[in-house]
C-alpha positions, 0 to 999 in steps of 0.5 A, spaced: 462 476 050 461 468 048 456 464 052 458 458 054 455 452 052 449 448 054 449 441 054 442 439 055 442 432 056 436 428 051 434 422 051 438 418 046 432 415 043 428 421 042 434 424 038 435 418 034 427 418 033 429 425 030 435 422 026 430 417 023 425 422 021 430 428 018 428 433 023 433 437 026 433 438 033 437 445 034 435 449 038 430 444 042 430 441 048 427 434 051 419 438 052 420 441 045 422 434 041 417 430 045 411 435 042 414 435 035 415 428 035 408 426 037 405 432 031 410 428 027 409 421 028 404 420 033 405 412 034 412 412 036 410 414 042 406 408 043 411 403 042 417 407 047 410 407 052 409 400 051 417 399 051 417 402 059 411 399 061 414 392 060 421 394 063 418 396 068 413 391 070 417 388 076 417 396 079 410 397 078 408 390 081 411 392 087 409 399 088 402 396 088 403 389 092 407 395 098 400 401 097 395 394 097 399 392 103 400 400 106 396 405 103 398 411 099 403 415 102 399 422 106 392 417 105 391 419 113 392 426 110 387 426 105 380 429 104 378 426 098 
């Protein structure tokens, strides 16, 4: 009995980081790849970090400026 297949959605940038580097990523998924490429090439992290922070530095004022505003969410919960 053939198993159907599973697509395993990967972020298209970490599987052309792969592509780049030769590593074959059959059998992986997203975690497994992040790991490997991280032992392999440890700087490319960086630059996709750096990368996010600046896409999404407009998101990030805003959630501080609304929880400097408002709070945490669950703050009046919290016993630390």
């Amino acid at each position: 009995m053939n198993k159907p297949a599973l697509n395993v959605g990967i972020d298209p940038e970490l599987i052309e980081q792969a592509r780049r580097l030769g590593i074959s990523i059959a059998g992986m998924d997203e975690r497994a790849l992040r790991l490997h490429l991280q032992k392999v090439y440890p700087t490319g992290g960086d630059a996709r970090a750096k990368r996010w922070a600046r896409e999404n530095a407009e998101a990030i004022r805003i959630h501080n400026e609304f929880v400097e505003k408002h709070g945490c969410f669950g703050e009046e919960w919290r016993s630390w």
